[in-house]
N, C-alpha and C positions, 0 to 999 in steps of 0.2 A: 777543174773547169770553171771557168770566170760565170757570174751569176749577170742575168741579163733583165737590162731594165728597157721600158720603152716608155718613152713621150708620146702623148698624143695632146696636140694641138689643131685648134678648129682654124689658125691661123699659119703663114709660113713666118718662123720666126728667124730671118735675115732679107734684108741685110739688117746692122743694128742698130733701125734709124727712129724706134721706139724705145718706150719704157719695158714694154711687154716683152720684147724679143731678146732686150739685155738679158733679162731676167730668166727666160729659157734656155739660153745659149749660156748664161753662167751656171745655173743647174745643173746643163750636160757638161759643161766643163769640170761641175765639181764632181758627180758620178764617174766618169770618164776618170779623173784622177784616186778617186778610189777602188780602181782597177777594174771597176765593172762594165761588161758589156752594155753601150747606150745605143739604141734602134730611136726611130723617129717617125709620127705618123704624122699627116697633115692635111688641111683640106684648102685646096685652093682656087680662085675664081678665073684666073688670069691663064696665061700663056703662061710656062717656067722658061725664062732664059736658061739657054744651056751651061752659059758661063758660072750663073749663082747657082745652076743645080750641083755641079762641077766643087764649087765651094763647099755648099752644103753636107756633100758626100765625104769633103772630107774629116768635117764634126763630127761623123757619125759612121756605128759598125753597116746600119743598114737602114735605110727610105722606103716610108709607103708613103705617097703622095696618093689625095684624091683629087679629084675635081667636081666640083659643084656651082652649076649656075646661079645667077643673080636671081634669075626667076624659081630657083628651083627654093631659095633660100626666101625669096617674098613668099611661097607656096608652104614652106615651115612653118613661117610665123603665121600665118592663117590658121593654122593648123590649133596652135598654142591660144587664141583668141578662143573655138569652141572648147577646146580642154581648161579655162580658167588658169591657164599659166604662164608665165612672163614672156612676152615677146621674144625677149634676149638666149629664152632656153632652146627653142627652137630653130635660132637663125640658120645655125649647121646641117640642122638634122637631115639626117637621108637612111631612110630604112635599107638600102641598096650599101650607102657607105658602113653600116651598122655589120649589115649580114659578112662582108668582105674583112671588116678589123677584127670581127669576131674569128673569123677562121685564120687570120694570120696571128691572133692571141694565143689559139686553141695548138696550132701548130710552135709556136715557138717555145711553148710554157715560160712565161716572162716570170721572174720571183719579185718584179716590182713593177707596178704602172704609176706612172704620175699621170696624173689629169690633168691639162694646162686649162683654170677656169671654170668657169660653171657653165659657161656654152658647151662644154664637151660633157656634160655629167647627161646627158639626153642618151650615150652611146656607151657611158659606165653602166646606165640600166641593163643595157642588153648583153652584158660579158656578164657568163655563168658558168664561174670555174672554182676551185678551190686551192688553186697551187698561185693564185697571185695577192700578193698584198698592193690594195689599192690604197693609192694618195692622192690628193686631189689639194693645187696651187688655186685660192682664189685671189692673189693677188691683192686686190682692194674689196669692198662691198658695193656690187653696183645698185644695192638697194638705197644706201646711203647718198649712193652717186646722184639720183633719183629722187631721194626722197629732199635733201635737200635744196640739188639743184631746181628743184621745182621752184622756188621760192625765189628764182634769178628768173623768170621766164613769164614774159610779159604777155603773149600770146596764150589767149584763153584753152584753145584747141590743146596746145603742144602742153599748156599747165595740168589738163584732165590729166593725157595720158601719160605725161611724166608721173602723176598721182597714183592713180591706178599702178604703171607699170612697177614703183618703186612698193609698193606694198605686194603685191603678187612675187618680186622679188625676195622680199625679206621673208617672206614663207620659207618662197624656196628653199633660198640660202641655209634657213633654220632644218628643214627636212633633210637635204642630202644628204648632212655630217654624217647621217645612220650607216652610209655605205662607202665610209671610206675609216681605214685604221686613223689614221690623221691625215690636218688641214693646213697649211700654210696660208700665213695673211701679210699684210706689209707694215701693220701696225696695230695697236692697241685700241685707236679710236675703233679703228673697223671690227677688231674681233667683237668689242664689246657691243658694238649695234647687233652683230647679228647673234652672238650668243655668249654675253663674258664668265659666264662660270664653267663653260667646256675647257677640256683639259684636253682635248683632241686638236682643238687651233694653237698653232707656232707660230712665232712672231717670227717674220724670216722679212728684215727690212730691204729697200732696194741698197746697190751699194755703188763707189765708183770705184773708177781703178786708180792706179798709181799713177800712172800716165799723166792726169789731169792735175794729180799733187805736184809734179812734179815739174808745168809747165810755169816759164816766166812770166807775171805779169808785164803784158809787153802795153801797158796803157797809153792808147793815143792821146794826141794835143786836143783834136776835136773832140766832142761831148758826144760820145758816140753810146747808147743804151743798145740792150741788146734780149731780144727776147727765141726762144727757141721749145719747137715742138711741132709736133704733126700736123700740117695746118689746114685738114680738111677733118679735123676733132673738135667739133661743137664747143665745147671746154674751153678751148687753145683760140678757135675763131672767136668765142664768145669773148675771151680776155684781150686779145690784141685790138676788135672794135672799139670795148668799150675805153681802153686805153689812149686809143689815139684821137677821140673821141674827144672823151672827159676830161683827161688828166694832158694828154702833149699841148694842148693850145695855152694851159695856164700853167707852164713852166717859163720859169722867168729866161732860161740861159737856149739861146741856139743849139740844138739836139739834134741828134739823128739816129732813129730810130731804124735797128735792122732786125726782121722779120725770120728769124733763118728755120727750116724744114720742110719735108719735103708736104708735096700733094699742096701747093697753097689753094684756096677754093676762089671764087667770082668776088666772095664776099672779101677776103684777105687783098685780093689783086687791088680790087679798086680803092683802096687806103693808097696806094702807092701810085696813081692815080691821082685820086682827090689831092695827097698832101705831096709836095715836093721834098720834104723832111723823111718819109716814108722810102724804106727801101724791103724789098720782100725778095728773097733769094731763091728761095727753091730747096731743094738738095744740095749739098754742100760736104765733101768726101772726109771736110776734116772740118767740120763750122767751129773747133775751139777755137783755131785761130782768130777766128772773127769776134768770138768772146772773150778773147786776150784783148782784144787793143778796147774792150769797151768799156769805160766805168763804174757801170752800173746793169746789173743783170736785173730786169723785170717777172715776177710771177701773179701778175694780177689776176690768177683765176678764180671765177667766181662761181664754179661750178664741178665738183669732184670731191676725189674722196681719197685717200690712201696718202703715200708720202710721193710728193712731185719731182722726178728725176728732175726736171730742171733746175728746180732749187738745193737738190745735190751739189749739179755741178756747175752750175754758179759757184758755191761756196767752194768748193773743192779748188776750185781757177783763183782762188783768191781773192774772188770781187764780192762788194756789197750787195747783197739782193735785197729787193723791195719785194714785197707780198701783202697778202691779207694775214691777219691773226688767225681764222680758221684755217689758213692751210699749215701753219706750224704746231698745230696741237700736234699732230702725230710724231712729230720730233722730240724724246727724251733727250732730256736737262738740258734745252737749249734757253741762251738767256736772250732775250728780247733786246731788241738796240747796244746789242752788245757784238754777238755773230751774228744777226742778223736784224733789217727794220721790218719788222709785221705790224701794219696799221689795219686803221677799224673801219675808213671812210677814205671818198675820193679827194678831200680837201689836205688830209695828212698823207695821201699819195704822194701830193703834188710838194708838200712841205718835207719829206724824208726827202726827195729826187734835189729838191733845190737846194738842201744842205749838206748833202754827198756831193753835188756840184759844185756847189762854193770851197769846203772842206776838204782838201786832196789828204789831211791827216787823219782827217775824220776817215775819208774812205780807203785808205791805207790798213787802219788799224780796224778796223770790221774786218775788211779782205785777211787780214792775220788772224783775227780770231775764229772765220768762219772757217777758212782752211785747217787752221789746229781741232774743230770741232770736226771736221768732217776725217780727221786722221783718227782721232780717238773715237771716234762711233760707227762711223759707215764704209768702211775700207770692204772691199771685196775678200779679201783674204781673213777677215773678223767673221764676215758671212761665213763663211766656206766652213768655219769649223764647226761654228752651231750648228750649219745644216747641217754637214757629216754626221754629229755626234745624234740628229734623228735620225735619221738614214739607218744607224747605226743599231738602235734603239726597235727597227721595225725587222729589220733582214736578218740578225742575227739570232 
């Protein structure tokens, strides 16, 4: 009899137009290939199209979807204010969802749960069995997210409670580990904020696929730069303002800056708007193509934590990526201006972009080294075995 695991995530993860959703869809992919029954729980806000539910159903042995409102989920985090606990723990929560996954846990006897996050560890408290091994994905540390990000955030108001909430987090973060056998994290920056001498966190990095190794640089004539990600993500909106902002007006060379992913917000739209260089797409079924013909991939995030799929797959497509130096700490042996330019300030933004400009050897030979770096480190199929071999380590 096949040994059965379930997912439970407080989000639905497809289509796969995040970081987060890669990463749980390649989890169940790898589960799934080690012959084990994968179930999937989720809680969602929206209507489900029947076509993605259609999809969805076929990742997986079996679905429990919930649903929970927008108000029910401002009524959580109320909730987490009188209890002295992070905003972020509560947003899910529903005592109603709790009582319901608890009896589909109790009937199925799962031999493994993954926890996707620490928004779902609110509903880990409430499962009281002894036939499951719990695990629990936090992805990145949103405390870090938080605590750093404070220090990008001009507004007095949103600086408190980014303060407050990033310290209420890294409590958290630090207490859960008690109840889960092991942690998965996406780097080392992060474990060690939240606790580097546990031996219970796995560095389980993001990864890309072959696909994107595999694709030609098809670089256009025009100066096309290219930035991609969720663009109604503080983080992702925060980066592309300050970007076209600061840094597009004092580039020497005619550019054209495309926005690509989905949900763009008021604040992303009207860039393209104000600037006529500005182009904001939306959702887009296959946006590499648009970061093939670009020459330059962008990560000017100034707000976050973990390792940034974008700057994956940038590298991976063979283009030069521009970024911050903080965002490449979490990348092992990678070499600076060599696979990739990480600058310190908005003035060497502007000076890496204008000499990948000028340079087509210059940026030829980054796009070769950053692609050979992202073969030899972050391949999906590298992932895959690590995590099997905990998997491995827990079930058996």
């Amino acid at each position: 009899m096949k040994k059965k695991v379930l997912i439970f995530s407080t989000r639905l993860p497809y289509p796969p137009t995040a970081g987060f959703r890669k990463r749980i869809l390649k989890f169940s992919e790898f589960l799934s290939n080690m012959g084990l029954q994968v179930d999937l729980s989720f809680i969602h806000s929206d209507s489900l199209d029947n076509q993605l539910i259609k999809k969805v159903k076929k990742l997986y042995d079996n679905i429990f979807p919930f649903y929970l409102t927008n108000f029910q989920k401002i009524s959580g985090m109320s909730k987490a204010v009188f209890k002295n606990e992070p905003l972020q723990s509560h947003l899910y929560y529903s005592g109603r969802i709790a009582q319901k996954l608890s009896e589909i846990i109790s009937k199925n006897h799962y031999n493994l749960i993954l926890w996707n996050h620490i928004r779902a560890h609110e509903y880990r408290k409430h499962i009281f069995n002894d036939f499951s091994v719990h695990l629990i994905d936090y992805h990145d540390s949103l405390a870090y997210h938080y605590l750093i990000g404070n220090n990008k955030i001009g507004n007095f108001l949103w600086k408190s409670i980014y303060k407050m909430e990033g310290k209420r987090l890294l409590e958290y973060e630090k207490n859960i580990l008690n109840d889960y056998k092991m942690a998965f994290i996406t780097s080392v920056i992060d474990k060690y904020f939240i606790e580097p001498d546990d031996n219970k966190i796995k560095i389980i990095p993001m990864g890309v696929s072959r696909a994107l190794l595999g694709m030609e640089n098809d670089e256009s004539d025009e100066n096309i730069i290219t930035f991609i990600g969720k663009m109604d993500y503080l983080p992702n909106v925060d980066a592309v303002v300050y970007f076209t902002k600061e840094i597009l007006p004092e580039i020497d060379y005619d550019v054209k800056l495309y926005i690509i992913g989905t949900n763009p917000n008021k604040a992303v739209l009207n860039l393209q708007k104000k600037y006529s260089n500005v182009f904001v797409t939306g959702y887009i079924e296959n946006p590499y193509k648009l970061m093939a013909r670009s020459k330059i991939v962008i990560a000017p995030i100034r707000i976050g934590a973990g390792i940034q799929n974008k700057i994956l797959e940038g590298m991976a497509l063979g283009k030069p990526v521009v970024t911050f130096k903080e965002r490449i700490k979490a990348f092992e042996n990678i070499k600076n201006f060599q696979d990739v330019f990480a600058v310190n300030s908005s003035e060497e933004f502007v000076e890496a972009i204008n000499s990948l400009l000028k340079n087509k050897t210059l940026r030829l030979e980054i796009g070769k080294n950053a692609r050979n770096y992202i073969k030899e480190n972050y391949t999906w199929k590298k992932i895959e075995n690590k995590f099997r071999n905990y998997i491995y380590e827990v079930i058996e």
